[in-house]
MIDOSE-1310 file (N, C-alpha, C; in nm, 2 decimals, decimal comma, always signed):
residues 85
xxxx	-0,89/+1,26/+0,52/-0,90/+1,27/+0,38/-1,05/+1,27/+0,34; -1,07/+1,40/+0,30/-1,24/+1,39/+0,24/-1,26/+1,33/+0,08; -1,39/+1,25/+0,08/-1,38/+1,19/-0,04/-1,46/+1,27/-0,12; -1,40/+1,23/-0,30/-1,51/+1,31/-0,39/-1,65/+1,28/-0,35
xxxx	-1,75/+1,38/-0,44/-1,86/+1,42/-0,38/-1,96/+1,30/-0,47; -1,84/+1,27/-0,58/-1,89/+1,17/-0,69/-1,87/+1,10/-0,81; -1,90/+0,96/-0,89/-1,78/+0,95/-0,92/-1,76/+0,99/-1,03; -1,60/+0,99/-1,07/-1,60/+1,09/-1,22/-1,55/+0,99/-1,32
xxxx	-1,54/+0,99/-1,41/-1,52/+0,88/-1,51/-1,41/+0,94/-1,60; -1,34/+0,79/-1,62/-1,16/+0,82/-1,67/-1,18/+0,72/-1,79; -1,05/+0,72/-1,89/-1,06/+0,65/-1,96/-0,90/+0,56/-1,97; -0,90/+0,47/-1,99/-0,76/+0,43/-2,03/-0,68/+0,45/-2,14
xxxx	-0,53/+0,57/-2,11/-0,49/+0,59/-2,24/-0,41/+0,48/-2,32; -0,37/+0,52/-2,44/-0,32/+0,42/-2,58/-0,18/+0,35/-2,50; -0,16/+0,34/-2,41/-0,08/+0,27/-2,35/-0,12/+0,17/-2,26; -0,27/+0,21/-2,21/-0,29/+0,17/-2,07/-0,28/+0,23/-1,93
xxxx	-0,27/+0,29/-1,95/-0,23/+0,39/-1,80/-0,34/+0,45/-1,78; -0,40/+0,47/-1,68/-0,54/+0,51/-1,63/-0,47/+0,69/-1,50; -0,53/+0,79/-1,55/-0,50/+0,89/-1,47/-0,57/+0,89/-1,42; -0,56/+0,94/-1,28/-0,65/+0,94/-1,15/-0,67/+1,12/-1,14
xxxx	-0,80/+1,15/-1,10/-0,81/+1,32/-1,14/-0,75/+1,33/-1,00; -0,73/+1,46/-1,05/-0,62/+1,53/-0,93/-0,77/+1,50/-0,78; -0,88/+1,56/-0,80/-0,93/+1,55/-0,67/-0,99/+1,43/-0,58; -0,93/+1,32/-0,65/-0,95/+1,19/-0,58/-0,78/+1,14/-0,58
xxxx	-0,70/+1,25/-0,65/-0,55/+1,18/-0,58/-0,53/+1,26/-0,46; -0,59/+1,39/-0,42/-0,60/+1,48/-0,27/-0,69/+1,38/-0,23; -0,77/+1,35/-0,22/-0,88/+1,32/-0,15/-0,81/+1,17/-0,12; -0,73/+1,10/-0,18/-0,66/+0,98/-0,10/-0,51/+1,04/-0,09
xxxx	-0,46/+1,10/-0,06/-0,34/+1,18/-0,05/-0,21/+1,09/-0,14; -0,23/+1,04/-0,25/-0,14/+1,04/-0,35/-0,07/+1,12/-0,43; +0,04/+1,12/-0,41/+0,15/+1,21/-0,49/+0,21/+1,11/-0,64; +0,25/+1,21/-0,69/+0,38/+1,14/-0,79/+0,49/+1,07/-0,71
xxxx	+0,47/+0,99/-0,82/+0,59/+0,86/-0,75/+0,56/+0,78/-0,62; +0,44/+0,79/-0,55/+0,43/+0,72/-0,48/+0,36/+0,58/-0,53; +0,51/+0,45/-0,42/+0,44/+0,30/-0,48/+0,26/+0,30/-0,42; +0,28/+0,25/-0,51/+0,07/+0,20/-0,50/+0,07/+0,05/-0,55
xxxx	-0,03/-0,03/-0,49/-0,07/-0,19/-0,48/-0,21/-0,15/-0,56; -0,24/-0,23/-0,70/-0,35/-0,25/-0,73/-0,37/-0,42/-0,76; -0,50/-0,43/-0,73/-0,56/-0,57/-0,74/-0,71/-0,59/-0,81; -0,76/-0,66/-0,86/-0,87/-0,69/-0,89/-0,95/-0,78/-0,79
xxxx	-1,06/-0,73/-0,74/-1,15/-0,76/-0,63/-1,25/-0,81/-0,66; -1,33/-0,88/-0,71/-1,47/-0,89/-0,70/-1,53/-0,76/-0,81; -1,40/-0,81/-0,93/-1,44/-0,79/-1,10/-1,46/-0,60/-1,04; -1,36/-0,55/-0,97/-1,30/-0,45/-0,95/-1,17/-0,39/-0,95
xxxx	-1,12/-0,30/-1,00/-1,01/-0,25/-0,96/-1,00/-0,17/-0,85; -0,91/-0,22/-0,75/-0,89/-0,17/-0,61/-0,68/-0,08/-0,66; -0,68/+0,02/-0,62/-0,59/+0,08/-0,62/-0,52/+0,13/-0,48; -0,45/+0,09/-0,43/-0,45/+0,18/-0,26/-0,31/+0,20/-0,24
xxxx	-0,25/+0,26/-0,13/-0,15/+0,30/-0,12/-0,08/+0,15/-0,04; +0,09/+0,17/-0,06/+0,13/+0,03/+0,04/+0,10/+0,09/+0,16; +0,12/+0,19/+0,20/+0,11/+0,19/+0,36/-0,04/+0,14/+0,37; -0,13/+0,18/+0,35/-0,30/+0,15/+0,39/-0,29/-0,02/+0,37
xxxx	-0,20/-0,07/+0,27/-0,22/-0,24/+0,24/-0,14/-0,29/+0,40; -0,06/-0,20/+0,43/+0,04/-0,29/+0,53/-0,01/-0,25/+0,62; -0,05/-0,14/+0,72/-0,12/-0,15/+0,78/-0,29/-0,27/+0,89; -0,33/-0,25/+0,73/-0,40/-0,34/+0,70/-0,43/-0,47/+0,74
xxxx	-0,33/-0,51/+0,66/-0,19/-0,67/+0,70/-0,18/-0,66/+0,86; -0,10/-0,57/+0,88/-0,06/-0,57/+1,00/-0,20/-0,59/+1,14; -0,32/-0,53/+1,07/-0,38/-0,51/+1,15/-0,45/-0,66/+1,16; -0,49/-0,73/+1,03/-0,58/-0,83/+1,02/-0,48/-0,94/+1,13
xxxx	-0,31/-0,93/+1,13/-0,25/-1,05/+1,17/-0,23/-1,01/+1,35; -0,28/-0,91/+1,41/-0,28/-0,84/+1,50/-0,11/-0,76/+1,53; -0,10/-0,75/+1,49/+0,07/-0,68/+1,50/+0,08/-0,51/+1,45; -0,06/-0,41/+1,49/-0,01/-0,31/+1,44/+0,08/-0,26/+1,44
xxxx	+0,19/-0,13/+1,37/+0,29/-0,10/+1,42/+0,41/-0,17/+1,44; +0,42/-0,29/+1,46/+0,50/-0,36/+1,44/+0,59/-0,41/+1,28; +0,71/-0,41/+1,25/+0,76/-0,47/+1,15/+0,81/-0,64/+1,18; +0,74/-0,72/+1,11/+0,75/-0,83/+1,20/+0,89/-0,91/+1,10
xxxx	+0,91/-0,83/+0,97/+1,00/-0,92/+0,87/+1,12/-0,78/+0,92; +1,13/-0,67/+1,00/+1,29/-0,66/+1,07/+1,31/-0,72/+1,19; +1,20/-0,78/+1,24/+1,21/-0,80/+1,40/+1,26/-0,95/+1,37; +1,21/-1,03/+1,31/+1,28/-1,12/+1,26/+1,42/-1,14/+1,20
xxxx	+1,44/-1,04/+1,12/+1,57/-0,98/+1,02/+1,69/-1,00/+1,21; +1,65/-0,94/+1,30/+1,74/-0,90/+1,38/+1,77/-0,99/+1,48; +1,65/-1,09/+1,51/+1,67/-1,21/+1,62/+1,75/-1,31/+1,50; +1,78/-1,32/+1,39/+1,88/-1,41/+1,26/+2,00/-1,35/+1,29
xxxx	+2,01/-1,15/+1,27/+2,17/-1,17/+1,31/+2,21/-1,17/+1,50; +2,12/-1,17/+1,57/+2,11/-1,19/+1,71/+2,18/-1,37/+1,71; +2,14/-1,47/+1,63/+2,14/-1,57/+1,65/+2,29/-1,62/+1,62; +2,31/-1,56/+1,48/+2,46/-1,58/+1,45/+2,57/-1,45/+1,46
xxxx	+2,53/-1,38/+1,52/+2,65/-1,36/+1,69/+2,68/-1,42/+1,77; +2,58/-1,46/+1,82/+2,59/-1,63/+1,92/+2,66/-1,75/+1,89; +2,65/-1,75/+1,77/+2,69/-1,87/+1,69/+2,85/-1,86/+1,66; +2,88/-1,68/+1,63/+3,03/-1,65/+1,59/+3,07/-1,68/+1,74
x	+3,05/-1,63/+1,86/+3,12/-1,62/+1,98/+3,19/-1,81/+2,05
């Protein structure tokens, strides 16, 4: 993903909704309807996609690539099969 060249300034409309110009939603490959995580950072607004947050996650807790909440999900019904038998 190439980033803009610079930044462009938005405004928030009479609702609150902030549009993101189209060449910084290519430039972070955002579509319509895609979930997005925003946060306030250090008296910033951070906007990012969930995959880049979970990744992220996953990377900081060392478990890339890994889903650690189905792997878990499956050793619970692993456990009570055991339990039915």
């Amino acid at each position: 993903m190439s980033e803009p060249e610079r930044p462009v300034s938005v405004r928030f409309g009479s609702q609150g909704r902030l549009v993101v110009p189209l060449p910084m939603r290519k430039a972070l490959g955002f579509k319509a309807g895609d979930p997005l995580v925003a946060r306030v950072q250090d008296g910033r607004l951070v906007v990012e996609s969930r995959e880049s947050v979970l990744l992220r996650v996953q990377e900081q807790f060392g478990v890339p690539g890994r889903n650690l909440i189905n792997e878990l999900i499956a050793e619970r019904r692993q456990a009570a099969r055991r339990e039915d038998d």
